[in-house]
VOPAGU-2260 file (C-alpha; in pm, 1 decimal, decimal comma):
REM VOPAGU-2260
SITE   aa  ch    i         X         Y         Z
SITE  UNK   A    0       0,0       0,0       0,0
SITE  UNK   A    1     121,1     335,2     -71,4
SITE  UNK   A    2     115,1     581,2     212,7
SITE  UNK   A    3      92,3     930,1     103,9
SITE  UNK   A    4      76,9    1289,1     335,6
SITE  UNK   A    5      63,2    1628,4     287,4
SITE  UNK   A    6     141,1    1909,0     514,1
SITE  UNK   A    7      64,3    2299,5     612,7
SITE  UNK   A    8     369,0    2497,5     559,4
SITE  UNK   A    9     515,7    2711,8     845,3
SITE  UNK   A   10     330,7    3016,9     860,2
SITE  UNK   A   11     617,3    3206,1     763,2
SITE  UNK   A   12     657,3    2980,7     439,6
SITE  UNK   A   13     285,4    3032,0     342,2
SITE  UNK   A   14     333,9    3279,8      56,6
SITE  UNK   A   15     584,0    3075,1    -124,3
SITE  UNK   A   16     488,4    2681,5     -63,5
SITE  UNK   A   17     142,2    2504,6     -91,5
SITE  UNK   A   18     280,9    2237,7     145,3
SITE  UNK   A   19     514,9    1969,6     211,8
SITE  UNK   A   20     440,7    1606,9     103,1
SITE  UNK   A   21     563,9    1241,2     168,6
SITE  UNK   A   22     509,5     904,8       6,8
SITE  UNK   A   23     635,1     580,6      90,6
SITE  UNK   A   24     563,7     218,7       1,8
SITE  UNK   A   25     690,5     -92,9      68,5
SITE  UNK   A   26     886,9    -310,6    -181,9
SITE  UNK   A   27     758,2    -332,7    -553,4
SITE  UNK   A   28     791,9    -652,3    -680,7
SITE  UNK   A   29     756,1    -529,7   -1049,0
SITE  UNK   A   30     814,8    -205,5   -1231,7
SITE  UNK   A   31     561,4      55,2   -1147,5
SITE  UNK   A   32     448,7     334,6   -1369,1
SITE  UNK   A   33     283,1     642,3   -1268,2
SITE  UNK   A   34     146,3     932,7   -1506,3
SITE  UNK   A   35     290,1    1318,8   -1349,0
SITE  UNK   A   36       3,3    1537,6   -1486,2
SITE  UNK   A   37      72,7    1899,3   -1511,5
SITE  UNK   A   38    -119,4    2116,8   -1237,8
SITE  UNK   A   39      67,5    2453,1   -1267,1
SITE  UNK   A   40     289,3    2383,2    -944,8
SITE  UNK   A   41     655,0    2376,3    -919,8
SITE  UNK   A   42     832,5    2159,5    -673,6
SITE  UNK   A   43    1074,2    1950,3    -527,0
SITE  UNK   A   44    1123,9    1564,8    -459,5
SITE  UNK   A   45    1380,3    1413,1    -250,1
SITE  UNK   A   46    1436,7    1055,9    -281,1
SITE  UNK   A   47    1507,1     847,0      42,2
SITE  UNK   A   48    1510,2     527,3     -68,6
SITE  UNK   A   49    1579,8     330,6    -416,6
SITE  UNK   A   50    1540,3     601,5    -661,9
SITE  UNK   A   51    1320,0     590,5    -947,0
SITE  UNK   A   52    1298,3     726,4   -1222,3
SITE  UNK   A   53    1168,1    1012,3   -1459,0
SITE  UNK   A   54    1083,0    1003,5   -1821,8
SITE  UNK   A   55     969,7    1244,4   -2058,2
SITE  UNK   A   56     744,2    1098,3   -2349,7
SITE  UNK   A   57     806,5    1374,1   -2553,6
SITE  UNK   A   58    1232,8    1438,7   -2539,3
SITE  UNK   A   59    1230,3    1021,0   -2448,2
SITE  UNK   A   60    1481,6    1121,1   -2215,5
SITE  UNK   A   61    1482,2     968,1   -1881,1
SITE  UNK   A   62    1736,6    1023,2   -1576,0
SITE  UNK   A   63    1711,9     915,9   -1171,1
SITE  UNK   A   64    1442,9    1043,0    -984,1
SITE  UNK   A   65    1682,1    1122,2    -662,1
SITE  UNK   A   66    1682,8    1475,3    -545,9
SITE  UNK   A   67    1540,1    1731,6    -771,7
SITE  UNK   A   68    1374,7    2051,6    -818,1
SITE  UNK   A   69    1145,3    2143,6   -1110,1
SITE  UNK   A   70     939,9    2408,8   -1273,2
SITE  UNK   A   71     589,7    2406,3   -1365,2
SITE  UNK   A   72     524,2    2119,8   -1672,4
SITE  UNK   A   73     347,9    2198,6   -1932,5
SITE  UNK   A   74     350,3    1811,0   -2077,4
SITE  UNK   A   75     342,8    1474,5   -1840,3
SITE  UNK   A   76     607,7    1278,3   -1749,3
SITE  UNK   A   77     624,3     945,5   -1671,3
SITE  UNK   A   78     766,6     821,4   -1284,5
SITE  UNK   A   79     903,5     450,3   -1269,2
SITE  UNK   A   80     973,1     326,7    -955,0
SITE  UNK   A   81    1074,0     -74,0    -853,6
SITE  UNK   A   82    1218,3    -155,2    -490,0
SITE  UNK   A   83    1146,3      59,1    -189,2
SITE  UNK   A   84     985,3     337,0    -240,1
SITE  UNK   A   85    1046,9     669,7     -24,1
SITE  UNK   A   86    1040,4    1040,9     -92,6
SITE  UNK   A   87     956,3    1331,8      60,9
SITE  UNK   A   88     854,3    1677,9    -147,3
SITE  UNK   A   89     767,3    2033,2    -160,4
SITE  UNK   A   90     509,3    2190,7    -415,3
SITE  UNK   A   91     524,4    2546,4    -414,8
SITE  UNK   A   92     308,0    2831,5    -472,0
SITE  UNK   A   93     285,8    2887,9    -897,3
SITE  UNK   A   94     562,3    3187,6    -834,1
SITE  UNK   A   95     753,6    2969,6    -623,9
SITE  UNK   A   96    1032,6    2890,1    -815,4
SITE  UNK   A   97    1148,8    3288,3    -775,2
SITE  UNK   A   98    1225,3    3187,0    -455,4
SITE  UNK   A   99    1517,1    2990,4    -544,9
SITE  UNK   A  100    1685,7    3307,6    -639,4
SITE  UNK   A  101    1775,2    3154,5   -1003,2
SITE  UNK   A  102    1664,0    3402,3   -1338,5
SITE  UNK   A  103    1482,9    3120,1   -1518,1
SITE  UNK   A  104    1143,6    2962,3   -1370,7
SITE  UNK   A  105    1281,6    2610,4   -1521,4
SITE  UNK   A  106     959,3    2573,4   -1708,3
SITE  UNK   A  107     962,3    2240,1   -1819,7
SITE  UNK   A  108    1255,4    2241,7   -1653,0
SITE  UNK   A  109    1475,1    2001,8   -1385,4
SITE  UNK   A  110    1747,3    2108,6   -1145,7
SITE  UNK   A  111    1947,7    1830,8    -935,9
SITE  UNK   A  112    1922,5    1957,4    -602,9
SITE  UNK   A  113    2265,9    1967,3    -527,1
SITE  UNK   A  114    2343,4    2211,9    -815,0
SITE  UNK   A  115    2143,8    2422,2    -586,1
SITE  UNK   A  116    2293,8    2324,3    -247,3
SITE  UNK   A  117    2598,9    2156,2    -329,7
SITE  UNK   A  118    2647,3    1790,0    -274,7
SITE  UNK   A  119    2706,1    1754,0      58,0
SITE  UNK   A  120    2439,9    1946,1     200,6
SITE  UNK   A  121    2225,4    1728,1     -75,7
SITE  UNK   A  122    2347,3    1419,1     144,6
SITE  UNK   A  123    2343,5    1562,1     426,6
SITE  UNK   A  124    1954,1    1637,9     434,4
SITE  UNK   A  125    1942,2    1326,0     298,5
SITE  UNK   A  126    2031,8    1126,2     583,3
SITE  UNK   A  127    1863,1    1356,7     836,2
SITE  UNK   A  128    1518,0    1273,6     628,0
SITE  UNK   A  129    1586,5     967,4     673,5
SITE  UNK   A  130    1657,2     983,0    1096,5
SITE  UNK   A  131    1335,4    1102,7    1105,6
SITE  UNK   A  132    1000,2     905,0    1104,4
SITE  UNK   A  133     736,5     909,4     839,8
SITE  UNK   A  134     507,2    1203,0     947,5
SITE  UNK   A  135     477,4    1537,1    1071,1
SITE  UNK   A  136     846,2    1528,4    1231,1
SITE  UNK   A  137    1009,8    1468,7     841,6
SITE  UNK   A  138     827,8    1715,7     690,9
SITE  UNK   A  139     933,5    1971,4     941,0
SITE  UNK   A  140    1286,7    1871,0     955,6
SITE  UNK   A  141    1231,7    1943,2     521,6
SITE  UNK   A  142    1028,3    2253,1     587,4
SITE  UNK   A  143    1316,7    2368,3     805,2
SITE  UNK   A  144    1587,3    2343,5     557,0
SITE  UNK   A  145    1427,0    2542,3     288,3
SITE  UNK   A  146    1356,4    2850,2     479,8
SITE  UNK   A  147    1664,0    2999,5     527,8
SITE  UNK   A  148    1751,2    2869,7     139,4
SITE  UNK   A  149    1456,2    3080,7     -31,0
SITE  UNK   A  150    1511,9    3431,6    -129,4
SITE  UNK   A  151    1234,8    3664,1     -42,1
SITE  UNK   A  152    1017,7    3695,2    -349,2
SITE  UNK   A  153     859,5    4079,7    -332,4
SITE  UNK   A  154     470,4    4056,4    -286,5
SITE  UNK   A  155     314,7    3955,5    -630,1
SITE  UNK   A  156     -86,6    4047,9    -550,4
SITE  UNK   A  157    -198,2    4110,5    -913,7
SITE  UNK   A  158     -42,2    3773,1    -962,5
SITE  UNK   A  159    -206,0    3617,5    -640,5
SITE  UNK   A  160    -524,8    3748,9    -731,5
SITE  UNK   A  161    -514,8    3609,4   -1102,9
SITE  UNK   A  162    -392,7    3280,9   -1010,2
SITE  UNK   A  163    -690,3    3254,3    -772,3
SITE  UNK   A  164    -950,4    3365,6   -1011,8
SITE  UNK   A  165    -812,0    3081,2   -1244,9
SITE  UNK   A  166    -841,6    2825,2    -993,5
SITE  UNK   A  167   -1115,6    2891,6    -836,4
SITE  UNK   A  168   -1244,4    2866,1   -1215,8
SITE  UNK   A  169   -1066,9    2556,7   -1234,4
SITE  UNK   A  170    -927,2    2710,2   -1522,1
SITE  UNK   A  171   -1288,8    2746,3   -1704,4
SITE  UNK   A  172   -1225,9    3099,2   -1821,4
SITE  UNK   A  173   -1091,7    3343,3   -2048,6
SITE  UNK   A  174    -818,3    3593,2   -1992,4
SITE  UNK   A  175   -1041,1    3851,7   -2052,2
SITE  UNK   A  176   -1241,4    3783,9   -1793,3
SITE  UNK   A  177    -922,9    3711,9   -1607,6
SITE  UNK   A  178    -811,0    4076,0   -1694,0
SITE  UNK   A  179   -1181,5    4225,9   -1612,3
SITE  UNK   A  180   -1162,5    4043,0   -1294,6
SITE  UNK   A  181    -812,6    4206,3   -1175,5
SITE  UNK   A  182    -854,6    4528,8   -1338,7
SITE  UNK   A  183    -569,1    4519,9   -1564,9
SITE  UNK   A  184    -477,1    4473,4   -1932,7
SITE  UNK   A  185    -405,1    4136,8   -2077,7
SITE  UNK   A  186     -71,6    4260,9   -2168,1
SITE  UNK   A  187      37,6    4376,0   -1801,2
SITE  UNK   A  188    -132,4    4040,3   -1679,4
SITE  UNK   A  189     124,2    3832,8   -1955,6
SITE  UNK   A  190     432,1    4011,0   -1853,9
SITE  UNK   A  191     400,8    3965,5   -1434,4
SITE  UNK   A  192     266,9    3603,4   -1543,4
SITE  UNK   A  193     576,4    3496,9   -1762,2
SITE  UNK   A  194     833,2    3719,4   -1543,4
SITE  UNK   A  195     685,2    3547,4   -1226,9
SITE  UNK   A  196     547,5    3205,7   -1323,3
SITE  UNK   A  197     755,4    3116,2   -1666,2
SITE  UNK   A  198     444,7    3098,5   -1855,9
SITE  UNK   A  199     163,7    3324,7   -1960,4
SITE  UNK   A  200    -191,6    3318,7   -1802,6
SITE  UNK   A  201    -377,9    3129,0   -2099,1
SITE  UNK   A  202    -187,8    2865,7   -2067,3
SITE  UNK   A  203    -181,0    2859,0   -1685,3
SITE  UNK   A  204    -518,6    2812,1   -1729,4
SITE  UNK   A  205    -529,7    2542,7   -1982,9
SITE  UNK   A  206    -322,9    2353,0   -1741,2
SITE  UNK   A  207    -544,3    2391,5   -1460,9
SITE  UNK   A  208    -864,5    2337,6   -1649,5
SITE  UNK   A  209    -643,3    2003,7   -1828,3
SITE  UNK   A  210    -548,3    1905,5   -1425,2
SITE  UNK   A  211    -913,3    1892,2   -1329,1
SITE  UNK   A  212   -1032,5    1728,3   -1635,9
SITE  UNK   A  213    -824,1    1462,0   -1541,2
SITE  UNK   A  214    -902,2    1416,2   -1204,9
SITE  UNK   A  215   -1272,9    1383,1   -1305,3
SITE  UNK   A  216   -1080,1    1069,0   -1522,3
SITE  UNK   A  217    -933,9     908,5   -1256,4
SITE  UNK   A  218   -1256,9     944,3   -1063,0
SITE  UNK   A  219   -1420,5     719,7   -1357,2
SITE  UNK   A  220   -1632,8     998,0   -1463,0
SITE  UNK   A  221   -1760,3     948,9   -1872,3
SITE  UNK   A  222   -1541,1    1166,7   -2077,8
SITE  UNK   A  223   -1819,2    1303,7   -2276,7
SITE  UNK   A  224   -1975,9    1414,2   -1969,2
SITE  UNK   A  225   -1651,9    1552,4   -1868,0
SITE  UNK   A  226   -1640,5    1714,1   -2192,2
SITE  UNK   A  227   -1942,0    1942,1   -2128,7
SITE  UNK   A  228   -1872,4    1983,5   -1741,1
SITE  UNK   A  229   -1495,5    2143,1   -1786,0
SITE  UNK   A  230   -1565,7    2382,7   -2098,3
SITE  UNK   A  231   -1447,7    2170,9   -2420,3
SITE  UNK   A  232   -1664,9    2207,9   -2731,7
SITE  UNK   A  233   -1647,0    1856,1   -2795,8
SITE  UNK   A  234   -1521,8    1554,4   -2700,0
SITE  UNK   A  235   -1288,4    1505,3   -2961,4
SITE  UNK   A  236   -1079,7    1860,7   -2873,5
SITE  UNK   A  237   -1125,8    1740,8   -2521,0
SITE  UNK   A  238    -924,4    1401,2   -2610,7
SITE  UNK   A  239    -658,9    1570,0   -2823,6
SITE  UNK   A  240    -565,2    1790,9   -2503,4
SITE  UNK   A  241    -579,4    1462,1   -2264,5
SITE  UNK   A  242    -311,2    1339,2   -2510,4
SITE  UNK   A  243    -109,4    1635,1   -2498,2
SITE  UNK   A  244    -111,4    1701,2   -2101,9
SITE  UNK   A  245     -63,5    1323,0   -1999,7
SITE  UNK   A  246      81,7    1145,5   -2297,9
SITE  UNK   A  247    -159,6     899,9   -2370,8
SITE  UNK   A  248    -526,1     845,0   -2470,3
SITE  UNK   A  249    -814,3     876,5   -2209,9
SITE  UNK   A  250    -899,6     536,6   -2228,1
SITE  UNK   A  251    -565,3     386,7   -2173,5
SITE  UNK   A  252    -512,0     646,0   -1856,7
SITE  UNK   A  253    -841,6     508,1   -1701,1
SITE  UNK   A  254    -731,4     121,3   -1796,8
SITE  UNK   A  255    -387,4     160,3   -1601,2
SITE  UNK   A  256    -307,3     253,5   -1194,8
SITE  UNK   A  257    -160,0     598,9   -1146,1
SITE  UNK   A  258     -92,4     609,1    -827,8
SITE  UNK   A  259      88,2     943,6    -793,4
SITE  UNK   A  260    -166,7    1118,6   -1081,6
SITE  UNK   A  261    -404,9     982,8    -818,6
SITE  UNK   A  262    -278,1    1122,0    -521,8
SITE  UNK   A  263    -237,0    1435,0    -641,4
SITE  UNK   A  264    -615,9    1454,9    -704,3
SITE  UNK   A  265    -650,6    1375,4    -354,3
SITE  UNK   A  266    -724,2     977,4    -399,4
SITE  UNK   A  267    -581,8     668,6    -458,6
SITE  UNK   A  268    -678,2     455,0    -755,7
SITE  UNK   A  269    -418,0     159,2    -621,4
SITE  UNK   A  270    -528,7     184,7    -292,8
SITE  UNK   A  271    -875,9     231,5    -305,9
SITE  UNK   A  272    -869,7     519,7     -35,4
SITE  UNK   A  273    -798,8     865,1      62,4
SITE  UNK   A  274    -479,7     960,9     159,3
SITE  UNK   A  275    -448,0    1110,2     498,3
SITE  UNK   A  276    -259,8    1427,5     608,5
């Protein structure tokens, strides 16, 4: 059984991380595959155990899933995992990656971890992750290591208040409306969007409305119905986005476990339950 939590940042990381996660299973006795679906969040993942891997369907590149920190994805990639499996994660806020004090957002984009913090403090964390039991105690020892690592990103309210409209639409909406909402001109909304986020607001949006559609998937919900509930014209322009966000056709993502695309969602297809945390 996969165990999977999620915790409240700090209150002093709030404005920079959504919150800290962990997953760990026992032995796999095969190969396991998991869809990563885009959801407009970067993040990190910090493997404490046999390290999987991570595979990009489109480059067909692939490369260890150890320690890592990544940008927001605008295409799926593919986790593989056999042995033990152990990590423990951060997803940030959609500006997060600012935080890291680097120029690019790494859109797309993966950083080993100890490019960031060198590779003994990589190892370092490593092994005090691992000292600590599975639960609130890890992710606070992790929570405590990035806050005096992450720059102070100035306040970013236009983009705040965007990002919420889109969710909160779960991404069923138009950047006009996006601009109406905020007050400002789609032009100043694309340049705080791509100078804070990496990406502009349309296709923040298509990510988010692409991440929900989804979910509805893994929750066995018809795709036409689907279709009509999350804003596509028909179901045909719905599936050609499913292909392009997750790699593969709707049907074969609801005939296959994705464990991690589950949990994300807040379920677990594998384990037939919610995760807690």
């Amino acid at each position: 059984m996969v165990t999977y939590q999620r915790f409240a940042p700090p209150d002093d990381l709030r404005d920079l991380v959504e919150h800290v996660w962990l997953v760990e299973s026992p032995p796999l006795a095969s190969l396991r595959q998991d869809i990563l679906i885009p959801n407009g969040r970067p993040g990190l993942a910090i493997a404490l155990a046999e390290p999987g891997t991570r595979h990009d369907p489109l480059t067909l590149t692939e490369w260890p899933n150890t320690a890592s920190v990544f940008g927001i994805m605008t295409r799926p990639q593919v986790i593989g995992q056999t042995g033990t499996s152990s990590y423990a994660g951060v997803e940030f806020k959609p500006w997060g990656m600012a935080a890291l004090g680097r120029d690019d957002r790494l859109v797309d984009g993966v950083l080993p971890f100890s490019d960031w913090v060198g590779d003994s403090t990589t190892a370092a964390l490593v092994e005090e992750l691992r000292g600590e039991p599975f639960g609130p105690s890890r992710a606070d020892r992790l929570a405590a290591f990035l806050k005096p690592r992450l720059t102070e990103v100035p306040s970013l309210p236009l983009v705040e208040h965007a990002v919420g409209v889109i969710d909160e639409a779960h991404g069923r909406t138009t950047v006009a409306d996006v601009a109406a909402a905020t007050g400002r001109s789609y032009s100043t909304l694309y340049r705080v969007f791509t100078r804070s986020l990496g990406i502009g607001p349309k296709q923040y949006a298509e990510i988010i409305r692409y991440y929900h559609f989804a979910g509805g998937l893994i929750g066995g919900d018809a795709a036409a119905t689907l279709s009509a509930l999350h804003g596509y014209y028909d179901q045909a322009h719905a599936a050609r986005d499913f292909k392009r966000y997750t790699g593969v056709s709707a049907s074969a993502f609801r005939a296959v476990q994705n464990g991690i695309a589950a949990l994300m969602h807040g379920r677990s297809v594998q384990d037939g339950a919610r995760p807690g945390g």
